[in-house]
N, C-alpha and C positions, 0 to 999 in steps of 0.2 A: 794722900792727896785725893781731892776730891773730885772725880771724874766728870768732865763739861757735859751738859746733854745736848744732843744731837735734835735742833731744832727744824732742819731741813726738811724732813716730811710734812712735822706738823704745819712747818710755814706752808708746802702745796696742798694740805688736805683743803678740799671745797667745802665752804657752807653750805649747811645745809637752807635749801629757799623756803620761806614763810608760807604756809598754806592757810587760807583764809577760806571758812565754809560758810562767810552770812555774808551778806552786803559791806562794802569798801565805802569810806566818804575821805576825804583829805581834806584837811581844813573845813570838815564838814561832818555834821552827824547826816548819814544818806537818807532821804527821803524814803518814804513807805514805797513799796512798789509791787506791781506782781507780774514783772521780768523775772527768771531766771535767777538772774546776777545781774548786780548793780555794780558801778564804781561811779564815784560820783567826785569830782574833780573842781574843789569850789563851793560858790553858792547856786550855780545853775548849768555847770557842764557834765553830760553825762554820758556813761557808758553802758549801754545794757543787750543783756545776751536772754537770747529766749530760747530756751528748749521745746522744740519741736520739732513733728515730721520735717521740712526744712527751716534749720536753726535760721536764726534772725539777728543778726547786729545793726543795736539803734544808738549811734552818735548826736547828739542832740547838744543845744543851749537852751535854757529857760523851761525845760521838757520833760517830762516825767512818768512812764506809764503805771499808771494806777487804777484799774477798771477801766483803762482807756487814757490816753494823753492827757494831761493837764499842765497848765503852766506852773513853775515853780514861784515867780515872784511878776509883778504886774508889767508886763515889756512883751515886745516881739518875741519869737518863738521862732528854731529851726531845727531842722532832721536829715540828716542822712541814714538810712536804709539800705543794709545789702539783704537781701532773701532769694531763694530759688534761683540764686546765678543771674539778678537783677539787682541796680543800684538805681535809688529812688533820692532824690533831691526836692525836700520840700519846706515852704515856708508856710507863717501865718500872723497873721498883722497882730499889735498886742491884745492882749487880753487881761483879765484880772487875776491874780494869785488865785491857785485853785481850782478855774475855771478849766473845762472842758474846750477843748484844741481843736479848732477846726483848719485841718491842713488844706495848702494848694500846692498840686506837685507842680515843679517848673519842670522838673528833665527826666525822663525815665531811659538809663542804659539798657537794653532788655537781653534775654539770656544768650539771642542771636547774635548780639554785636551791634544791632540798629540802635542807635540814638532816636528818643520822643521828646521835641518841644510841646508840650501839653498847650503852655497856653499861648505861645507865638514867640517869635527871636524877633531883637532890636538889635541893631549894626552900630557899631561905635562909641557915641556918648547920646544917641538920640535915646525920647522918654517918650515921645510923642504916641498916643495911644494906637491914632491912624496909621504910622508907621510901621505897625505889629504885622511882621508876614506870620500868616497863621493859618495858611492853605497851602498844600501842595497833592495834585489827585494825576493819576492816568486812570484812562480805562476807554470802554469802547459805548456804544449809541446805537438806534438803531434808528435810520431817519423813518418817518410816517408821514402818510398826508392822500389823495386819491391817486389812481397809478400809481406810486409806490411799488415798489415788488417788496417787500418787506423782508422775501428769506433769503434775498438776494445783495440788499443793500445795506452797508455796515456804514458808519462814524469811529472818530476815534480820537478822541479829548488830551488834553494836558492844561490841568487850572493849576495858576502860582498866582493863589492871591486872589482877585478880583477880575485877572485875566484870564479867561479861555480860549487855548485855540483848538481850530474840529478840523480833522480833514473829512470830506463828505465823498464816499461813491454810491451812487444813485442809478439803480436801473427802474429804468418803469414798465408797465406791462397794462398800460393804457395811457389816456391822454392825464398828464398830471397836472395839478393846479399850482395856481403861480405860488398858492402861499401851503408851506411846508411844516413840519412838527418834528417834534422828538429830541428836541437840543438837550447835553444832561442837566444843564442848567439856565433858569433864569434869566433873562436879558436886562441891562437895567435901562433906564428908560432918559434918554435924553430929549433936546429940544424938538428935533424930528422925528420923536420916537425910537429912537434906536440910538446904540453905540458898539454899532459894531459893522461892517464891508469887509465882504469876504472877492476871492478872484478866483476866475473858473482856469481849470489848467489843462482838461480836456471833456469834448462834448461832442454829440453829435446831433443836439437840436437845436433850438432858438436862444435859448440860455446865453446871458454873456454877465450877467454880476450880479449878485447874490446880496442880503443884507438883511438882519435882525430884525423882529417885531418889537417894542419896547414890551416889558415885563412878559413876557410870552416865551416860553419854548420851541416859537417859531422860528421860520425868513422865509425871504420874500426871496425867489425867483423872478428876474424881467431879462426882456427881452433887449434888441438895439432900438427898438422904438417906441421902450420904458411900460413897454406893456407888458403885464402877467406872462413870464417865460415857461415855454412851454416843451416837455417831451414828450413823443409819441413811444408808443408801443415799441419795448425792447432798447430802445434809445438811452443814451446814457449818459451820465455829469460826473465828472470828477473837480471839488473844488474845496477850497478852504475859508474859514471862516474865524476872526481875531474879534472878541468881543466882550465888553465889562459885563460881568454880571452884578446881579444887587445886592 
């Protein structure tokens, strides 16, 4: 009798996996390229890896690096990028088969964890160009103007957008003049000249409300009987100031 063979092991031995050393295309002869490695998934989705000091993976549609990006077929163009513990999201309006890629990043993840809207965030379904927040700054000022004490008196700003607000402390170290300098920004200029009234929160001169010069890095100091406010020597303003800039 002819003895059964023992198919049990053979049934759990593992395959062995295919190892490929040139460029992958599926359903596709892969484009020329000089990535690393390519896999290329289609007529325009790609995969490619770049050997370098930090390696590179580029996820792309319609994209192809060859001496540089080029489009695979005449359409829109996109990329994702991970490099140096940074993930990069970028797009580029179409172009012609062949043609040389000019990207615009929208989002950069960076290696710290901080998210960058490069070119500004829209909320919702809006498209409107105006609607693009595309500023957000802190930082500090140093107010100027005559009396002044300048090593004495700090600013200190927060712009979202087209709005600034400053807190202002002001010591002088002579008689100071009603109109002021050093804003870090621009004022934009309305019917009055100005878009911007600021409110005094503590003082010990003539000072009682403050407000913008149009397009100027000014304001204007006055007084309660709207004339040029004024501090004397050692005297001091603390106030703040909400105001569009251009």
């Amino acid at each position: 009798m002819t003895k059964a063979r023992d198919l049990s092991l053979a049934a759990k031995a593992p395959l062995a996996s295919p190892t490929f050393t040139g460029n992958v295309g599926l359903g596709v002869t892969p484009e020329s390229t000089s990535a690393s490695k390519l896999l290329q998934l289609g007529t325009t989705g790609t995969l490619s890896w770049f050997d370098q000091g930090d390696d590179e993976l580029d996820i792309s549609i319609n994209s192809v690096h060859n001496s540089g990006y080029k489009y695979i077929t005449t359409n829109e163009a996109s990329l994702y990028t991970q490099y140096a513990g940074t993930h990069l999201f970028k797009v580029a309006a179409s172009g012609s088969e062949g043609a040389a890629i000019t990207w615009t990043t929208g989002l950069e993840v960076l290696a710290s964890g901080k998210a960058r809207a490069k070119n500004g965030l829209l909320f919702g379904t809006d498209s409107a160009v105006a609607n693009v927040l595309d500023d957000y700054e802190e930082g500090t000022f140093t107010p100027t103007g005559t009396g002044v004490n300048t090593s004495s008196s700090v600013g200190a700003y927060t712009k979202i957008g087209r709005v600034c607000h400053v807190q202002i402390w002001i010591e002088a170290n002579g008689n100071t003049a009603g109109h002021l300098g050093g804003l870090p920004f621009v004022s934009g200029v309305g019917s009055a000249n100005y878009l911007g009234v600021g409110s005094v929160g503590f003082q010990n001169g003539t000072v009682n409300s403050i407000m913008t010069t149009g397009n100027t890095g000014g304001f204007y100091m006055y007084a309660a009987n709207n004339s040029a406010g004024l501090l004397t020597n050692q005297q001091q303003l603390h106030c703040s100031l909400t105001y569009l800039t251009v």
